[in-house]
C-alpha atoms as an extended CHARMM CRD file, in Angstrom:
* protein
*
       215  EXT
         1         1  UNK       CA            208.9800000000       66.0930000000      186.8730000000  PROA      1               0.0000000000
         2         2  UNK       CA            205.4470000000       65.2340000000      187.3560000000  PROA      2               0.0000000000
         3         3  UNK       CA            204.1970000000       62.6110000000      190.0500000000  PROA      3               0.0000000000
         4         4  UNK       CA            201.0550000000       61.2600000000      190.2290000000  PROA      4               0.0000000000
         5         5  UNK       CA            199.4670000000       59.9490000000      193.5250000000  PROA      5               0.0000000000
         6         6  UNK       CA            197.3900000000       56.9430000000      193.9800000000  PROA      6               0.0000000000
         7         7  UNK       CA            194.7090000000       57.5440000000      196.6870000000  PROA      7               0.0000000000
         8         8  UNK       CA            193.9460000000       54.2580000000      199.0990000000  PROA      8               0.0000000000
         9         9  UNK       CA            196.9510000000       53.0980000000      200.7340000000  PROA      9               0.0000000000
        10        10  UNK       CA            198.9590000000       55.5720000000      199.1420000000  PROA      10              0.0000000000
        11        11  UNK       CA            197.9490000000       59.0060000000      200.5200000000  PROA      11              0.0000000000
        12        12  UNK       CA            194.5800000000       58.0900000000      202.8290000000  PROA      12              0.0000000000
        13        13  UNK       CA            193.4450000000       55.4240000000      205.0110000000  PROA      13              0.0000000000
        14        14  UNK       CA            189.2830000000       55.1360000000      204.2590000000  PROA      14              0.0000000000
        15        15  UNK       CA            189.3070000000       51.3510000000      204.8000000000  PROA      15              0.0000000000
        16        16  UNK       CA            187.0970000000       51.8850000000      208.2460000000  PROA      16              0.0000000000
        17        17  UNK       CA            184.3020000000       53.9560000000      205.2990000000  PROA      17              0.0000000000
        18        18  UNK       CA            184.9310000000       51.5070000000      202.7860000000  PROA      18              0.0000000000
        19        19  UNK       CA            184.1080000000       48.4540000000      205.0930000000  PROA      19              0.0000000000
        20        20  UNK       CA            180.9010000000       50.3480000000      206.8580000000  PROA      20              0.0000000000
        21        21  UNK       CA            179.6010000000       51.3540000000      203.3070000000  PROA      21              0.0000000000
        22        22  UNK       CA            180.1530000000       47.7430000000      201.8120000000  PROA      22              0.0000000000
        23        23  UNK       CA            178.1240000000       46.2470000000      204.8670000000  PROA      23              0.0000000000
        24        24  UNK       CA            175.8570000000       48.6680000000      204.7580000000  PROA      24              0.0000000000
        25        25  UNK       CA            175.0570000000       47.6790000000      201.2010000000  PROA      25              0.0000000000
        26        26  UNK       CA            174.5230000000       43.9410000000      201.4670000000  PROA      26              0.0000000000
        27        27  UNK       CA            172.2630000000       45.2240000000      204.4810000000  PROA      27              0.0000000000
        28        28  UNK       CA            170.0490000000       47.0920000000      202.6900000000  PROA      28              0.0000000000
        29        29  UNK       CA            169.5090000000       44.2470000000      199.8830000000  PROA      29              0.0000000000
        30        30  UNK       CA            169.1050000000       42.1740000000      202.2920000000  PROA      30              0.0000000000
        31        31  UNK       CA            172.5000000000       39.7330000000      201.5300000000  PROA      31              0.0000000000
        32        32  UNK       CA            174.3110000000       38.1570000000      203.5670000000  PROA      32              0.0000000000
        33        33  UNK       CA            178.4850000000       40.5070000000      204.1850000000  PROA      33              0.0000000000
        34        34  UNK       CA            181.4210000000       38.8790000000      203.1590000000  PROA      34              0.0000000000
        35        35  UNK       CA            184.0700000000       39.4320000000      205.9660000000  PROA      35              0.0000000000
        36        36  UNK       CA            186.0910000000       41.9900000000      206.2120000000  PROA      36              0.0000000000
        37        37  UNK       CA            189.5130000000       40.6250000000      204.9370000000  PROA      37              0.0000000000
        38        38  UNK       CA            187.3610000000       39.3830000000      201.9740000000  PROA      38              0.0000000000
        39        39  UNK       CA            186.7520000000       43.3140000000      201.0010000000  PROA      39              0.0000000000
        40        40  UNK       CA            190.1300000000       44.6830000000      201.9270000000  PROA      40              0.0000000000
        41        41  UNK       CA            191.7110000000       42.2830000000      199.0670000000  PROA      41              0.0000000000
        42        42  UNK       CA            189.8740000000       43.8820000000      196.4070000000  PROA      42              0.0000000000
        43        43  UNK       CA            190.2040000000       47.7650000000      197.5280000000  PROA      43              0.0000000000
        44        44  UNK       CA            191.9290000000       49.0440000000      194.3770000000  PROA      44              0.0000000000
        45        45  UNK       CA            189.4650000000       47.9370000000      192.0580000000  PROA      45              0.0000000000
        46        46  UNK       CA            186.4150000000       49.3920000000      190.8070000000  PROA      46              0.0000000000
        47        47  UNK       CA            183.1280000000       48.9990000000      192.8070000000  PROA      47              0.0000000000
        48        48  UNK       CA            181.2280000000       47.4130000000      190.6210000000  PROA      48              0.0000000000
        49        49  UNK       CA            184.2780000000       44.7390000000      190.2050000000  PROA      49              0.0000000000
        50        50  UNK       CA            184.2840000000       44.7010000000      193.7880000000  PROA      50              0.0000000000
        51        51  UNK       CA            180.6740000000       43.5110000000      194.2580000000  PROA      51              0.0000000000
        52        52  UNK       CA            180.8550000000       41.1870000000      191.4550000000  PROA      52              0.0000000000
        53        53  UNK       CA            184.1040000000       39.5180000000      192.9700000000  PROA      53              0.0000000000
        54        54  UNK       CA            182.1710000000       39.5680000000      196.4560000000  PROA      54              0.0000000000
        55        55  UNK       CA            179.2380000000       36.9810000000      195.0750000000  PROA      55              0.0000000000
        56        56  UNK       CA            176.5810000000       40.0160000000      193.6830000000  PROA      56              0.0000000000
        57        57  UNK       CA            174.8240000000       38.8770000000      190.1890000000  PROA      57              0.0000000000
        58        58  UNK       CA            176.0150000000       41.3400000000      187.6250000000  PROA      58              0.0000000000
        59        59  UNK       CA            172.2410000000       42.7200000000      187.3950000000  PROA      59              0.0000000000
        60        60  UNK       CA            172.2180000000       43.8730000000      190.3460000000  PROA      60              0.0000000000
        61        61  UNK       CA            175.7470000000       45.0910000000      190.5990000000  PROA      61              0.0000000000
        62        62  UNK       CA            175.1410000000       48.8390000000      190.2500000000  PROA      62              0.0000000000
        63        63  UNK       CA            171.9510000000       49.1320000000      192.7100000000  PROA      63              0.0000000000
        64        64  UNK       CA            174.4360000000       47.9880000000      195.2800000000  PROA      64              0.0000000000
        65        65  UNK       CA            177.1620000000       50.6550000000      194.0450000000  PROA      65              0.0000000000
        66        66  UNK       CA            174.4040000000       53.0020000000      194.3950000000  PROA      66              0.0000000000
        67        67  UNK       CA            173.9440000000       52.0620000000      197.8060000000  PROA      67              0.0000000000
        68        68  UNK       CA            177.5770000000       52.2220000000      198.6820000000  PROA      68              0.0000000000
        69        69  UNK       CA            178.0590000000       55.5030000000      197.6230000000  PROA      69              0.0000000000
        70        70  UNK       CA            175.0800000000       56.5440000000      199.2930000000  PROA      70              0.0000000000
        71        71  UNK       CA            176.5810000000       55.9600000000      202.0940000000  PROA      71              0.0000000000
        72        72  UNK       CA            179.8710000000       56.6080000000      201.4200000000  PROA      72              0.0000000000
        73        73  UNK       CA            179.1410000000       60.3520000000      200.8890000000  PROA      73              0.0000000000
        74        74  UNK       CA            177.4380000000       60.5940000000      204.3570000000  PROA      74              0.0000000000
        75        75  UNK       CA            180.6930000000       58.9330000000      206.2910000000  PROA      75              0.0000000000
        76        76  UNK       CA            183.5030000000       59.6800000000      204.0220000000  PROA      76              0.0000000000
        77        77  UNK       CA            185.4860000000       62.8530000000      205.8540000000  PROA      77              0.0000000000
        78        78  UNK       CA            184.7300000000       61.7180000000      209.5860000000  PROA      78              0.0000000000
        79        79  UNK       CA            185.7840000000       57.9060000000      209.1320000000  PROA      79              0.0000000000
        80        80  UNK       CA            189.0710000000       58.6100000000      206.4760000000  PROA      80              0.0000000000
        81        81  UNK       CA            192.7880000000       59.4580000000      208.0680000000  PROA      81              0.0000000000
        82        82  UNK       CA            195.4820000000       61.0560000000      206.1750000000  PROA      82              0.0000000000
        83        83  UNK       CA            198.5190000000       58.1650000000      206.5190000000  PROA      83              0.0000000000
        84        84  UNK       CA            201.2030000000       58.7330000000      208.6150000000  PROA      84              0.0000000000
        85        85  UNK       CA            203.7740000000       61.5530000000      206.7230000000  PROA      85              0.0000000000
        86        86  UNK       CA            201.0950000000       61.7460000000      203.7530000000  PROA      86              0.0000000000
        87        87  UNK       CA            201.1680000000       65.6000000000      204.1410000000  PROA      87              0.0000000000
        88        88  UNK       CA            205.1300000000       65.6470000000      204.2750000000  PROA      88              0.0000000000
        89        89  UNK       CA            204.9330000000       63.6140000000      200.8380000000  PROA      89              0.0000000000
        90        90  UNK       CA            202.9700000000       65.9350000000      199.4090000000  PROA      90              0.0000000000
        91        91  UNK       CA            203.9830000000       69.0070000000      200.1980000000  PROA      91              0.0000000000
        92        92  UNK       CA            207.9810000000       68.0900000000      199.6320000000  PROA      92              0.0000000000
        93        93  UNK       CA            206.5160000000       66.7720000000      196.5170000000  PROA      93              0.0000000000
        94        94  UNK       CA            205.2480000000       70.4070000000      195.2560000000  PROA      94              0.0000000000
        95        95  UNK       CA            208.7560000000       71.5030000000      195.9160000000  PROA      95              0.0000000000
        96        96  UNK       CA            210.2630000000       70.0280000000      192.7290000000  PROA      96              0.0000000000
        97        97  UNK       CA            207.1890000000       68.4250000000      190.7780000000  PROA      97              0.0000000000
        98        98  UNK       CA            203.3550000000       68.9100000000      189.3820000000  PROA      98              0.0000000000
        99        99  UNK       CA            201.6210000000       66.9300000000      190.8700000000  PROA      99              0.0000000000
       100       100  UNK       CA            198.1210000000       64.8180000000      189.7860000000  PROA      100             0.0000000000
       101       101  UNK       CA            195.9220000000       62.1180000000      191.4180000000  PROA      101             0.0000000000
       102       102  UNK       CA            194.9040000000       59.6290000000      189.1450000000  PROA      102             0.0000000000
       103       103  UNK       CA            192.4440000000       57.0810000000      191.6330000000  PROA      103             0.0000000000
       104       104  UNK       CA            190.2180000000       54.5370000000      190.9010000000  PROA      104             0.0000000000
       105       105  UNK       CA            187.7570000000       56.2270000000      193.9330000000  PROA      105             0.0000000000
       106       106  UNK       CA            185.0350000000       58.6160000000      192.5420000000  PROA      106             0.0000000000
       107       107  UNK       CA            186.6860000000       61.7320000000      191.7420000000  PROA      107             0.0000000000
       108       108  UNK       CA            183.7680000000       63.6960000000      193.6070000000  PROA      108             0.0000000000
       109       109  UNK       CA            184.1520000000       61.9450000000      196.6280000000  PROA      109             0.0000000000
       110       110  UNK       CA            188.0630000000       62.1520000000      196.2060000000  PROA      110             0.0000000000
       111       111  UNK       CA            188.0670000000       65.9910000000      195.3540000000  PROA      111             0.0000000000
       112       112  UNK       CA            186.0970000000       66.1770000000      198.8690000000  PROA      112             0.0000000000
       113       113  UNK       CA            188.3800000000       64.5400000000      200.8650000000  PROA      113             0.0000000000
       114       114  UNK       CA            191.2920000000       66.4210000000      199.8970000000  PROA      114             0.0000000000
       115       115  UNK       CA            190.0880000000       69.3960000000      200.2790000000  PROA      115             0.0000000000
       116       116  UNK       CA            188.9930000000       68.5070000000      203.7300000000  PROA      116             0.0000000000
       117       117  UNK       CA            192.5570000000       67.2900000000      204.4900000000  PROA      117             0.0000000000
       118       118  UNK       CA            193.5020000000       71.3730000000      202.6160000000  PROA      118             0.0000000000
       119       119  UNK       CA            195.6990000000       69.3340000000      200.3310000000  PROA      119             0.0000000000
       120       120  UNK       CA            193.2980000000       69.7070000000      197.0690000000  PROA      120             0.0000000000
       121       121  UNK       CA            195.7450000000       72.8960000000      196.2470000000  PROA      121             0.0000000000
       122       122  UNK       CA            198.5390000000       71.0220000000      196.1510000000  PROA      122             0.0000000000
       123       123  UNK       CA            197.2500000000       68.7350000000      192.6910000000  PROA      123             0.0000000000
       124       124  UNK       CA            196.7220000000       70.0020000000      188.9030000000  PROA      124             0.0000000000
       125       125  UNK       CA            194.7760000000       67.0860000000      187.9600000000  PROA      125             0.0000000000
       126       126  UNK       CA            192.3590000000       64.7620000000      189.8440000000  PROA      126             0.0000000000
       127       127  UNK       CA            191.4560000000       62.2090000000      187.6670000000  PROA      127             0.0000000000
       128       128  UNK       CA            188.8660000000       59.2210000000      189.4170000000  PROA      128             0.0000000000
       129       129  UNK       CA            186.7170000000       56.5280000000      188.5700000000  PROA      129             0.0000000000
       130       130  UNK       CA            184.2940000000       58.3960000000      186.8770000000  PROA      130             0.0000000000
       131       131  UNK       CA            186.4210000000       60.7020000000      184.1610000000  PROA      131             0.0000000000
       132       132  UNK       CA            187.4150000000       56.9140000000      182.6210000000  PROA      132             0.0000000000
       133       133  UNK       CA            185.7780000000       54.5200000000      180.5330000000  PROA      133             0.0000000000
       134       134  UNK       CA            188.5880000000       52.1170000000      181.9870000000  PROA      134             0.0000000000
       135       135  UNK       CA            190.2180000000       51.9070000000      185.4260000000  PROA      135             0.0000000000
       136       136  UNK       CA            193.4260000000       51.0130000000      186.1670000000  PROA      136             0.0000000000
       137       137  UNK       CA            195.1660000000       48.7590000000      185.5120000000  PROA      137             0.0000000000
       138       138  UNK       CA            194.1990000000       50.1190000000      182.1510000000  PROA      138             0.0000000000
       139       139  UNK       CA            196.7030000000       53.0950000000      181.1870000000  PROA      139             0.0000000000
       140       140  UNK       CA            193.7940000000       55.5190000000      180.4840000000  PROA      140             0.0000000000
       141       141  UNK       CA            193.8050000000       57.2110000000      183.6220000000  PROA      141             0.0000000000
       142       142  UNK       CA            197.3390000000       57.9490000000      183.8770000000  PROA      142             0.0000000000
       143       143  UNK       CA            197.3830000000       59.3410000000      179.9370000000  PROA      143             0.0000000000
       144       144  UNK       CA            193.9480000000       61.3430000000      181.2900000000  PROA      144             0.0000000000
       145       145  UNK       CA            195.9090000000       62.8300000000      183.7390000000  PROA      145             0.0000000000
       146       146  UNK       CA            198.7380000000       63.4950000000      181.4750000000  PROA      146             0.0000000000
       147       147  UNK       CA            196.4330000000       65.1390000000      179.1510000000  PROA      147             0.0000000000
       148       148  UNK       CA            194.8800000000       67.2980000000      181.9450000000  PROA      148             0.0000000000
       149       149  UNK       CA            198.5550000000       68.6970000000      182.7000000000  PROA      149             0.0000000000
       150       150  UNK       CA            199.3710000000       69.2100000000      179.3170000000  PROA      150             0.0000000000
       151       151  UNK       CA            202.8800000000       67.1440000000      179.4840000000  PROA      151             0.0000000000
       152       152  UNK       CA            204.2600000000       64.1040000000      177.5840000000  PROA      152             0.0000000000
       153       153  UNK       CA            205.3460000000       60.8700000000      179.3860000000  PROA      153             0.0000000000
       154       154  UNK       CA            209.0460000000       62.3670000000      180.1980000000  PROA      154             0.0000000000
       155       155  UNK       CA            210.0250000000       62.1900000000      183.8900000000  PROA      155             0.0000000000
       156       156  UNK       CA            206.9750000000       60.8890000000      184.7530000000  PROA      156             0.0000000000
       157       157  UNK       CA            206.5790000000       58.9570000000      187.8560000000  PROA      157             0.0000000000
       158       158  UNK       CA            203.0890000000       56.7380000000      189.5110000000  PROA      158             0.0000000000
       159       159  UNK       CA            203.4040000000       56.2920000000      193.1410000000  PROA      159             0.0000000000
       160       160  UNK       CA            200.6830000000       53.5280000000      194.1500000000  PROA      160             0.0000000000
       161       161  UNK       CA            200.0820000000       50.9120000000      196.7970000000  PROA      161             0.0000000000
       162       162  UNK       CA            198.7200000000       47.9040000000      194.5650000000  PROA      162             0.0000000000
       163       163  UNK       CA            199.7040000000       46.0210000000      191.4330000000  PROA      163             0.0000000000
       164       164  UNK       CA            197.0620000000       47.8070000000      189.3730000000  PROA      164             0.0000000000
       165       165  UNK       CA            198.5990000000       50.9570000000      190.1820000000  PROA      165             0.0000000000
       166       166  UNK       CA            202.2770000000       49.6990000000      188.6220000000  PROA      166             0.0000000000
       167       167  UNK       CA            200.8850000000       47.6350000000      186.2790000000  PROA      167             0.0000000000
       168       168  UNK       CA            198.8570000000       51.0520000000      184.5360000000  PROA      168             0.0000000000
       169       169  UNK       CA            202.1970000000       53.1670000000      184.8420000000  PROA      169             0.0000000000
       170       170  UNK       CA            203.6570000000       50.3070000000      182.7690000000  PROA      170             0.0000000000
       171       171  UNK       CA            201.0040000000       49.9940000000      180.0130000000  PROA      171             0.0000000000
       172       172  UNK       CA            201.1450000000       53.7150000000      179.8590000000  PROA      172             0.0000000000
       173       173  UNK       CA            204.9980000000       53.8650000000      179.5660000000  PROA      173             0.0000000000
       174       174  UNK       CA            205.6020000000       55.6090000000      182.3570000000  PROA      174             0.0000000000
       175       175  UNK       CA            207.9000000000       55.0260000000      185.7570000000  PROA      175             0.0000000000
       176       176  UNK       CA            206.2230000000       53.7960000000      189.0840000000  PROA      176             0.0000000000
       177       177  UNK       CA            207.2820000000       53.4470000000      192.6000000000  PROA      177             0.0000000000
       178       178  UNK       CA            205.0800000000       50.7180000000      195.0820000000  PROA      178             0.0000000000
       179       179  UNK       CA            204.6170000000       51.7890000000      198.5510000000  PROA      179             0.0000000000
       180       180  UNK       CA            203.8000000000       49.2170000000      201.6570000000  PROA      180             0.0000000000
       181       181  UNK       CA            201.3470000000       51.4410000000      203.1250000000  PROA      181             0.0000000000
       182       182  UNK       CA            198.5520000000       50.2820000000      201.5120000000  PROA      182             0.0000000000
       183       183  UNK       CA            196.9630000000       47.0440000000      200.2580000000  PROA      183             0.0000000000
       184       184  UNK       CA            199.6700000000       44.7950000000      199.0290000000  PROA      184             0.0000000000
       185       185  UNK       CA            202.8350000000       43.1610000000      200.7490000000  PROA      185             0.0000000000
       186       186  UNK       CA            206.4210000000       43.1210000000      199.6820000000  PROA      186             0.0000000000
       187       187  UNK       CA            206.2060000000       39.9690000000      197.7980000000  PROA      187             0.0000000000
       188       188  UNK       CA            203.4230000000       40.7030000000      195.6650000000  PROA      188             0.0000000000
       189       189  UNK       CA            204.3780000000       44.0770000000      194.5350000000  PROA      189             0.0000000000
       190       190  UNK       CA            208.4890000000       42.5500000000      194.1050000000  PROA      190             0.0000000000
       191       191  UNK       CA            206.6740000000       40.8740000000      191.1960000000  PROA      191             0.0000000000
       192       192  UNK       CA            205.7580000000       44.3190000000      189.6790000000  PROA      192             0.0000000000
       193       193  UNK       CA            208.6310000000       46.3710000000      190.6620000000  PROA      193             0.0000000000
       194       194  UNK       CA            211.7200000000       46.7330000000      192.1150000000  PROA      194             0.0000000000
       195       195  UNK       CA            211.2990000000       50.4140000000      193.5520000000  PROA      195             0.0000000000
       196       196  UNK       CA            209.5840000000       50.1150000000      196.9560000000  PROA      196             0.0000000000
       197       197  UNK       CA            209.6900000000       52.1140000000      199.7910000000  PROA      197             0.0000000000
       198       198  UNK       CA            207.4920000000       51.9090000000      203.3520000000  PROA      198             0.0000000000
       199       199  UNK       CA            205.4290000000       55.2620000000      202.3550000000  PROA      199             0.0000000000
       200       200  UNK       CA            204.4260000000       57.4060000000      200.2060000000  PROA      200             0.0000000000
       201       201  UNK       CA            207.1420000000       60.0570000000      201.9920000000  PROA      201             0.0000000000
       202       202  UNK       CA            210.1930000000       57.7420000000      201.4160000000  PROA      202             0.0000000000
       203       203  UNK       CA            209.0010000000       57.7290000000      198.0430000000  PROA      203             0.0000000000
       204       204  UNK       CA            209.2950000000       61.0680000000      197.4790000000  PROA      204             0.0000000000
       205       205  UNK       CA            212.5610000000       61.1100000000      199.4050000000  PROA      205             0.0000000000
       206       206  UNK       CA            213.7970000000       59.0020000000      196.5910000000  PROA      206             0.0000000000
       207       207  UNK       CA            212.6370000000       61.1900000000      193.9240000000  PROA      207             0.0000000000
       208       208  UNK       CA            214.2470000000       64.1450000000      195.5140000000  PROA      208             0.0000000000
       209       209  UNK       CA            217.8930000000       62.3770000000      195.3880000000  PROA      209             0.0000000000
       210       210  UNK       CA            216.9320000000       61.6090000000      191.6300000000  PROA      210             0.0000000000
       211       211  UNK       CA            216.7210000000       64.8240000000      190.3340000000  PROA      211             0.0000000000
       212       212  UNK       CA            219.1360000000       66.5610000000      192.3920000000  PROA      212             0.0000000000
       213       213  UNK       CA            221.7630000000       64.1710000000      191.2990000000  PROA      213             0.0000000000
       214       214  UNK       CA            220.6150000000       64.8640000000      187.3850000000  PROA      214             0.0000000000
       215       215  UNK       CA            220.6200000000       68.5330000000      188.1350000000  PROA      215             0.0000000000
């Protein structure tokens, strides 16, 4: 079996470095913020989507990614929390599965974090915004990581806290499980999936029971 991990919402909490980094952006060009709850709806998607769904002209789109990530780098590891039973997930997880991270975050920054959290060990593949021409929702990522581990699409499972993650497990033929400890409520994912648990931990709970009982 191999499982692959969304990051935000899934794994991590960074919203507090996400928000800081996206203010501290539309400071330094001089812009007025959107609120808060205006940025948290679009964590999931690429930056550069991000600031274009947040008012920024598509010229200028990349000087404030720039920014962001400027930032970003300085704040990432003090201001980002593991969620609640994350580690649990993900070492049960090793127990019966390869695992991979497939994340629409840079994979630099990403690679950081985990290993900060000494969970980096844990993952095969690490595949982030960067190693794509095409974020999810697209499938690319997941059939990146896919390649990376050198496995077809058999017993192959996305666990992921937004539509975008589900949606790319579909378009790349593969099974997905939402998680509520993220992004998204209930009712929107229900329209993606019918597999949803609380956390990424349950999740894996689930998984467990599933191949034990085709053992």
């Amino acid at each position: 079996m191999v499982i692959l991990f969304d990051l935000d919402g899934t794994l991590i909490d960074s919203t507090e470095a996400i928000l800081e980094s996206f203010h501290n952006a539309f400071r330094v060009h001089d812009t007025k913020s959107p609120n808060d709850e205006d940025i948290k709806a679009l964590i999931g998607h690429p930056l550069d989507v991000m600031f274009g769904s947040l008012g920024v002209h598509q010229e200028h789109v990349w000087d404030y990614v720039t920014t962001y990530k400027e930032h970003y780098r300085k704040i990432s590891t003090q201001k980002t929390l593991l969620l609640p039973k994350a580690r649990e997930a993900v070492t049960a997880a090793k127990e019966f599965a390869t695992l991979g991270i497939v994340t629409t975050k840079t994979g630099l920054y990403s690679r950081i974090l985990m290993e900060h959290f000494e969970l980096m060990h844990y993952f095969d593949v690490l595949i982030g915004r960067e190693d794509v021409e095409y974020p999810k929702p697209h499938p690319e990522p997941v059939f990146k990581a896919l390649q990376g581990l050198q496995c077809d699409k058999k017993d192959v499972w996305m666990i992921g806290d937004t539509s975008l993650d589900i949606l790319a497990a579909q378009a790349a033929g593969i099974n997905s499980i939402a998680v509520l400890s993220g992004y998204e409520d209930e009712k929107t994912l229900k329209k993606f999936t019918n597999i949803i648990y609380s956390d990424a931990n349950e999740a894996i709970g689930y998984l467990k029971r599933r191949k034990s009982a085709h053992l």
